[in-house]
N, C-alpha and C positions, 0 to 999 in steps of 0.2 A: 363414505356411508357410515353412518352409526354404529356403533358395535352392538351388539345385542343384550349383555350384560349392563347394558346402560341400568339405574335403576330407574320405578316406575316415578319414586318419587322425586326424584331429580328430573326428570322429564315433566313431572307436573311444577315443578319451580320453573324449569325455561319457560312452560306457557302463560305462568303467573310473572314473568319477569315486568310485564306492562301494566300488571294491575288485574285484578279479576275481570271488570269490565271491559278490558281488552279482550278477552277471552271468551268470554260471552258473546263478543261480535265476531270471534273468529269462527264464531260456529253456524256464522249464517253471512257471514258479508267478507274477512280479510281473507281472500285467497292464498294469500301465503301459509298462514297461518293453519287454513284448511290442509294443503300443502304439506305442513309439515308433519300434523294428527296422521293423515296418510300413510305418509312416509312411515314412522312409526309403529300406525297396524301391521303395513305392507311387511317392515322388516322384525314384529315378531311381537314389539315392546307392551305393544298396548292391540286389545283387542278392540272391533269397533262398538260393544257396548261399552267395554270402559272408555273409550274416547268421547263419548257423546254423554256419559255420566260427568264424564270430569268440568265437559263445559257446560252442564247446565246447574252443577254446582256451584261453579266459579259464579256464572251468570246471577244464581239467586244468592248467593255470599254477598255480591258486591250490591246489588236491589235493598239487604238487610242492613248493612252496615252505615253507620250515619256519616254524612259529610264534617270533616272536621271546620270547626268554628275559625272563621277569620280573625286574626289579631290575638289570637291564643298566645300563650305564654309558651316557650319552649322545655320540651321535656326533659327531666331532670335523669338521673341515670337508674332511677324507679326503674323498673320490670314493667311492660305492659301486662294488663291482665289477660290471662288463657280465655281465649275466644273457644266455646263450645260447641261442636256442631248442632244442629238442630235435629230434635229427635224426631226420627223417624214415624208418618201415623200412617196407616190403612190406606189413607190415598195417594202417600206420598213414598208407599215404599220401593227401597230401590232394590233391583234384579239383582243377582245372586253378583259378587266379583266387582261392583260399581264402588270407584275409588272418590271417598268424600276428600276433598278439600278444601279445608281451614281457612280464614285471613292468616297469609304470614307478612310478617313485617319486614319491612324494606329493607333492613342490612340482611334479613335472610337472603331475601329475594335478589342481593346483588352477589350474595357469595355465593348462591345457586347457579345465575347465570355465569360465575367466571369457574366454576368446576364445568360446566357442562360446556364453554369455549374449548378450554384445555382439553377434555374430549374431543371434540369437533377435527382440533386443531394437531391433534394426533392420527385423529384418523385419516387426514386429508380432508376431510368435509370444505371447512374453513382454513382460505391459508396465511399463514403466520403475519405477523405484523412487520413491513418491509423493513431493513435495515438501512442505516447509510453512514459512506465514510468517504473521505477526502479522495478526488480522482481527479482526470485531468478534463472530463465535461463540465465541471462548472455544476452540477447539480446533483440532486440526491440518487445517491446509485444505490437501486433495490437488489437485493439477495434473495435467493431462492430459502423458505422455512426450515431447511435440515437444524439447522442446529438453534431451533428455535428452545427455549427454554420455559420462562413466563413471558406473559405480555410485552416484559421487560428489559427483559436479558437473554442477551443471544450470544453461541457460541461459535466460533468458525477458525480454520486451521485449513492447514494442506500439508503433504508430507513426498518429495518428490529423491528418487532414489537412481542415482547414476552412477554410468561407467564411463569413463572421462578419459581417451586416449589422447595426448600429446606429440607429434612430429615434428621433430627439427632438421630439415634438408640440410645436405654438407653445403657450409660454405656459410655459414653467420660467424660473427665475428667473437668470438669469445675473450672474455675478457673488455669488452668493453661496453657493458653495461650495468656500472654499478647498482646494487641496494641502494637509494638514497633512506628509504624507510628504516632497515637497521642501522643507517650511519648514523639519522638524525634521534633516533631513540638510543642510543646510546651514550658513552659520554666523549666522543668525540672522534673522528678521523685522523691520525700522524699522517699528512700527506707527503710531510719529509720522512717518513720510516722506511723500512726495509719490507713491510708488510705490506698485504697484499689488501685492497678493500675487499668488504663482501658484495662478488658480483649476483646477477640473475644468471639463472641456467638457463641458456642459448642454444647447446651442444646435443645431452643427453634426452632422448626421449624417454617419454612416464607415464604410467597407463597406475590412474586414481577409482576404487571406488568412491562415491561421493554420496553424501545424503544433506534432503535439508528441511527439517521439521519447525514450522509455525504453528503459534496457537494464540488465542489471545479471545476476549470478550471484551459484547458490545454493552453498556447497561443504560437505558433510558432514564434518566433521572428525571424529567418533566416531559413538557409539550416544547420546550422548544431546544433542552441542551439536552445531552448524553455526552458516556465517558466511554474513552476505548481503552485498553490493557492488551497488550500483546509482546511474546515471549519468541526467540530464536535460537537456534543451531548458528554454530560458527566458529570458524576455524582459531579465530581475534576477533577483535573488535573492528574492525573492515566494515569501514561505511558503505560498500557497495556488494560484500559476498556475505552472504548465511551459508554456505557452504561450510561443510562437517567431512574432513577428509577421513576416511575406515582406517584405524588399526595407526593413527595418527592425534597426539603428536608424540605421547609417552608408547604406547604399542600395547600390550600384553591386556587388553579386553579394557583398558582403562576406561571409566565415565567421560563424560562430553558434557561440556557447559552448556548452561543459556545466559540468551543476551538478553537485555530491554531493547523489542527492538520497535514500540509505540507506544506512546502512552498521551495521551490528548481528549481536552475536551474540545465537541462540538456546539456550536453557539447556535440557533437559526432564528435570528430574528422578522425574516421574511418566507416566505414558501420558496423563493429562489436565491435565496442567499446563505452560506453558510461562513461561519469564522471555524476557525479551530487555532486553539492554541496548547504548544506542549510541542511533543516527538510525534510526527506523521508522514501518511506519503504524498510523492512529489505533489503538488497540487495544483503544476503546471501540466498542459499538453504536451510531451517533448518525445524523443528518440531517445532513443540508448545513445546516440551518440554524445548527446551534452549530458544526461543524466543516467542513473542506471535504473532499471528498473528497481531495484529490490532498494535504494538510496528512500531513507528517511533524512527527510528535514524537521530542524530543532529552530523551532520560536513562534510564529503566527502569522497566519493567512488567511486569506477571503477571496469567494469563489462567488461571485452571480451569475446570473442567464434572464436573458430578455425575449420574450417571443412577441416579433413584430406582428406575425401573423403566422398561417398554417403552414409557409414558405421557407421562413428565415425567422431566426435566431441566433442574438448576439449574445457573446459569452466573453468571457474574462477572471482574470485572476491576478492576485497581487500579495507580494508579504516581503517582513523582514527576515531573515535569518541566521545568527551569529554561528559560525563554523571555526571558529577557537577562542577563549578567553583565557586570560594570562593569569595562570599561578600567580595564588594570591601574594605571593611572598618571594615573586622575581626579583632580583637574585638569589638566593638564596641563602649563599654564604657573605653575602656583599651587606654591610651595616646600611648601607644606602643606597635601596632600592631602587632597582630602574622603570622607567614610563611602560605604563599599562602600553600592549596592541593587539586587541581584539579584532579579529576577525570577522567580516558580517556580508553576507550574499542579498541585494535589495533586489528586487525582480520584479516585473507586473508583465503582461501578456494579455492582447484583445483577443479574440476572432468571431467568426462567424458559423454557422451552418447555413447551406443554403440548400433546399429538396429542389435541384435545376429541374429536374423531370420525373415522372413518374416512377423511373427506373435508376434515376440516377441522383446521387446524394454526395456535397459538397461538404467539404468541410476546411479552412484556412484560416490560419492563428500568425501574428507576429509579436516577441519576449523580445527584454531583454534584459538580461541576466548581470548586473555589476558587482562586482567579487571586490569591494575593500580592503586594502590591509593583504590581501593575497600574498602581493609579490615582495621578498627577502627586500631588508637594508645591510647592506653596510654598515659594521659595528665601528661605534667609537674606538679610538686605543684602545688594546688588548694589552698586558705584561702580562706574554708567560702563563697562561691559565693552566692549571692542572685540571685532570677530569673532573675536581669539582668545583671548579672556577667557573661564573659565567661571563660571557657580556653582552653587552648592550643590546645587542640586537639576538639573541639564542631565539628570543620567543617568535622572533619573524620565521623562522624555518617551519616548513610544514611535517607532519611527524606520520602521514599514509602518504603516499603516492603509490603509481603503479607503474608507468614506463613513459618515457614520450618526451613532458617538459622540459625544458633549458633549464640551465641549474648553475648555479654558482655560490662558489667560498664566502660564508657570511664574514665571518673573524677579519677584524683589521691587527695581527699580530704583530707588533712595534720590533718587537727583540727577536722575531725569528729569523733564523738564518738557514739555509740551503741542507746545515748539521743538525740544526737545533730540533726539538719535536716542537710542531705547529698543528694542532689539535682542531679540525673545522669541523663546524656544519654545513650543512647547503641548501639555499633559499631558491624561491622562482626567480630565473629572472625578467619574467614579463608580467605585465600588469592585464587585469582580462577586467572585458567588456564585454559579453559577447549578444551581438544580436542573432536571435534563433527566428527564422522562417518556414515555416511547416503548412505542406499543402496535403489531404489528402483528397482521393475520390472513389467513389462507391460507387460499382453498375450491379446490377438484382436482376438485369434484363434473362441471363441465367440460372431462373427462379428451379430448385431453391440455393441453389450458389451462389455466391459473391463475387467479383473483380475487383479489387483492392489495388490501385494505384495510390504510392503514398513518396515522397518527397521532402526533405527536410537538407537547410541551406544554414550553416554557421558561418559570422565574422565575429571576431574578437576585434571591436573599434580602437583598444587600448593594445592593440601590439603596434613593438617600434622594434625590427630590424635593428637598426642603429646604437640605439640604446641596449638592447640584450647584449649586442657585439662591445660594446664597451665597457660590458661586466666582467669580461673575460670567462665567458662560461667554458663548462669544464666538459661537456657534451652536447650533440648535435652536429658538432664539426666538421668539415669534410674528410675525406679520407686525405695522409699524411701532408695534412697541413691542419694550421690554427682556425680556420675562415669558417664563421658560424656558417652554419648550413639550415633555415625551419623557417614559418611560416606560422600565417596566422587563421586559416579559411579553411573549410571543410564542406562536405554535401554526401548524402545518403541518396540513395533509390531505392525500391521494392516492389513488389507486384507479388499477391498474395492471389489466389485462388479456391473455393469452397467453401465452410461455415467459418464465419470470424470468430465465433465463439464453439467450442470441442464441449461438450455438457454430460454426450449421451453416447451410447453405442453407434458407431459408424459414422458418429462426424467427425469430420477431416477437415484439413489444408493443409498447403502445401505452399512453398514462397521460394523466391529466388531476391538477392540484396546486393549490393552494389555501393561500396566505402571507400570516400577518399577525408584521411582529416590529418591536418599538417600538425606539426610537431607543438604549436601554441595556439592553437584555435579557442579550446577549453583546458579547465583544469583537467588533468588525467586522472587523480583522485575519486573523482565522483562519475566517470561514466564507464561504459561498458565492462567487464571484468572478465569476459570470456574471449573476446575476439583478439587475435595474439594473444593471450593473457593478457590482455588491460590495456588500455591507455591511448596514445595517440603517437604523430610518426606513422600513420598505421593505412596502407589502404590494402584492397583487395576483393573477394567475395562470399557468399555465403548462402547456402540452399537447405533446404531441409521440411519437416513436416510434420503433423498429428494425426493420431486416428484417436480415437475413441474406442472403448472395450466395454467397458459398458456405465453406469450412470457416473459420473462425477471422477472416473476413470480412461487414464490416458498411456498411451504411448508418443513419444514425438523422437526426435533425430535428426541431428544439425551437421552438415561436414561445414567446417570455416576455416578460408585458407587466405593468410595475410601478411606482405611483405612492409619493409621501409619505407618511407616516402624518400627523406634523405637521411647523407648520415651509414655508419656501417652498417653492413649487410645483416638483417635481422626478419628471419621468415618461419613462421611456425604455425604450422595447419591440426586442426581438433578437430574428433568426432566424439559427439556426443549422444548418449542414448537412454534415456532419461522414463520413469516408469511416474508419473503423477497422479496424487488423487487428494482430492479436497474434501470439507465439507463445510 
């Protein structure tokens, strides 16, 4: 509703936004119009003689004033001249409080009408102008007006605050499962040393505060592009956590970084197509298991949606995306540079939606996901590198991972001996391909509740057994013996119950989940980051829920409890209890 303070004369610009003679019929034919005069007495602004003054001023303004001449010359930045009201005589006087209005001119009349939107649109009257950013439907995903700004620029963030406990049951195998991440960002591993690598912690349990604050704005630049800017929390640079651990990593109240963690223009050359190019989110349909949710991809994609009919609806989505390029000046110290190997994720994905029944709502996609350049080579001779030595192959090492993949010693070192120091990295040793299959379904039959049956099915086409085994990988193995031990296949299940979407006071769900994914199915880099702590090797389950407290505020609570597939003994169960709110 309008606020009351509105003024009278901005209120006689909205009525004047169509022209005086629009006005003049609002007083006797456009019901809306009438409508809105109403409205305005009702709530205070205008009395109803000055409401029926105003429009039969408009009405004889517009009767007065002359049509402008066709073929005229366009106006120059002259001043038009002050239009005069017409003076008042004996028979035409107005009642005591009757509000004359003038001809105003067009650029008034359009900075009138966007002051009194922006009213509108503050007050709830009118609501904001929809936003949209890259999802995994394939079309423009609207936003609720909170952080609506102008027409044109919109703000939006979240800021969700946890207490993160960790369980390691006795009996994981400690010690054997190295950092590859700080080996590979470092300058090198002595695997003939007396030192020890840096393992993960398997053993000691650790109870995290945890926060993770986003922010970022939309800005419409035309009718068909807009730009997004968006800022994160985070611990590192971790393509897959915005996680900000409390009173970590210096301690004593120290500041907390941000990331870039989007920044992307939107193209829409169609009403159902969109491109985006830059840093964005995933812009496929997937699970956490191949991807993580909070994973930004860097390069460009396109997204459509086909509506066959009121039924069905075909969607899809496709892009390239380069996930490492080679220092410009590899090797470093080497006068003669070694061959570029850039890394690049190509991906496309169909599916459909299908409304099977009244009550019930389809939805099935099939991706698939080819990772380039992924997997480690074998480096030409080596002599002896020192930590600042590189070779041939340094840049093939991946420099995040999280736990799971096969792994093996890139360096071909000539002169090392069993004494000597032999300084490695360690590369993938599987090549990925992975075809992703994703089914869900939707029943409403338990209006207003939901039944969410959901299902999602990996194969990685490029795992070879054989070949990883004749990399001589340095994990994965069976217990005391060499004999690779992983896989290349995975599948999720789920069953989700109540509102899909938490918005408001007392919506809920609640979900129970079901994971099995072998040790080489996907990269372990880019998906999940919570369940074990990360990665793949990984099966088990996982329950939990939301309530709602009140608007755009959440409580939720996760227990996730997940052991090895093969490989040593590695099991570590999280509760999570998490306080959310957006805007």
């Amino acid at each position: 509703m309008m606020r009351p303070r509105m003024s009278v004369a901005l209120v006689a610009g909205l009525l004047l936004v169509s022209g005086p003679s629009d006005v003049a019929r609002a007083n006797t034919q456009d019901p809306a119009m009438q409508r809105l005069i109403d409205l305005l007495v009702q709530n205070g602004v205008l009395t109803r003689d000055q409401a029926q003054s105003l429009a039969r001023q408009a009405s004889s303004d517009a009767g007065s004033r002359p049509p402008a001449q066709r073929g005229s010359a366009p106006r120059t930045a002259a001043k038009p001249p002050a239009v005069e009201p017409p003076a008042a005589t004996a028979s035409t006087e107005a009642p005591p409080g009757t509000v004359r209005v003038p001809y105003v001119p067009e650029t008034v009349r359009k900075q009138i009408a966007a002051d009194v939107r922006r009213e509108l649109v503050a007050d709830g009257t009118l609501p904001a102008q929809p936003a949209s950013a890259p999802g995994p439907d394939g079309a423009k995903k609207a936003e609720r007006p909170i952080g609506q700004i102008t027409d044109k620029i919109r703000i939006f963030g979240d800021l969700r605050v946890r207490a993160d406990s960790v369980f390691f049951p006795k009996g994981n195998a400690a010690g054997a499962f190295p950092n590859f991440t700080s080996i590979n960002n470092s300058s090198g591993f002595d695997v003939n040393g007396t030192g020890n690598a840096p393992f993960n912690n398997v053993t000691d349990d650790r109870f995290r505060m945890r926060l993770r604050a986003r922010v970022g704005a939309e800005i419409q630049l035309n009718d068909w592009m807009s730009m997004t800017v968006g800022a994160a929390t985070g611990n590192d640079n971790s393509p897959v956590s915005t996680n900000q651990t409390l009173g970590s990593p210096t301690g004593n109240f120290a500041k907390y970084q941000l990331w870039l963690d989007q920044a992307f223009l939107r193209i829409r050359p169609y009403e159902d197509v969109n491109v985006y190019l830059g840093r964005f989110p995933n812009p496929f349909w997937t699970t956490n298991l191949l991807y993580h949710d909070d994973l930004r991809m860097d390069g460009i994609a396109t997204q459509g949606r086909l509506a066959l009919n009121d039924k069905v609806a075909l969607f899809g989505a496709a892009g390239g995306f380069p996930f490492f390029n080679t220092a410009f000046d590899f090797g470093t110290t080497n006068t003669d540079k070694f061959d570029s190997r850039d890394k690049y994720l190509v991906a496309g994905q169909v599916g459909v939606d299908w409304q099977a029944h009244r009550d019930v709502a389809t939805r099935f996609a099939v991706g698939y996901h080819y990772f380039a350049n992924a997997e480690g080579k074998l480096s030409a001779a080596c002599f002896q590198p020192t930590a600042t030595d590189s070779c041939s192959t340094d840049n093939t090492r991946p420099l995040f991972t999280q736990n799971g993949n096969t792994m093996f010693m890139l360096r071909n070192n000539l002169l090392a001996t069993p004494t000597s120091p032999n300084l490695q990295y360690f590369g993938l040793a599987s090549r990925y391909g992975v075809l992703d299959i994703h089914g869900r379904v939707d029943v409403t039959s338990f209006s207003p509740y939901t039944v969410r049956l959901e299902g999602n099915f990996l194969y990685n086409t490029a795992y070879n057994s054989s070949a990883i085994a004749s990399r001589n990988p340095v994990n994965n193995l069976a217990a005391n013996s060499n004999t690779y031990q992983g896989g290349g296949m995975g599948y999720l299940a789920r069953v989700t119950i109540g509102d899909m979407e938490v918005r408001k006071a007392w919506d809920w769900n609640a979900y129970i989940e079901y994971r099995y994914l072998q040790s080489d199915a996907v990269i372990d880099a880019f998906n999940d980051s919570d369940f074990r702590l990360g990665g793949t090797n990984v099966q088990g389950y996982s329950v939990g829920g939301m309530l709602g407290i009140a608007n755009n505020v959440a409580v939720r609570g996760r227990w996730m409890s997940g052991r090895e597939v093969t490989g040593p003994p590695y099991r570590a169960d999280l509760l999570q209890i998490d306080l959310v709110s957006k805007f």
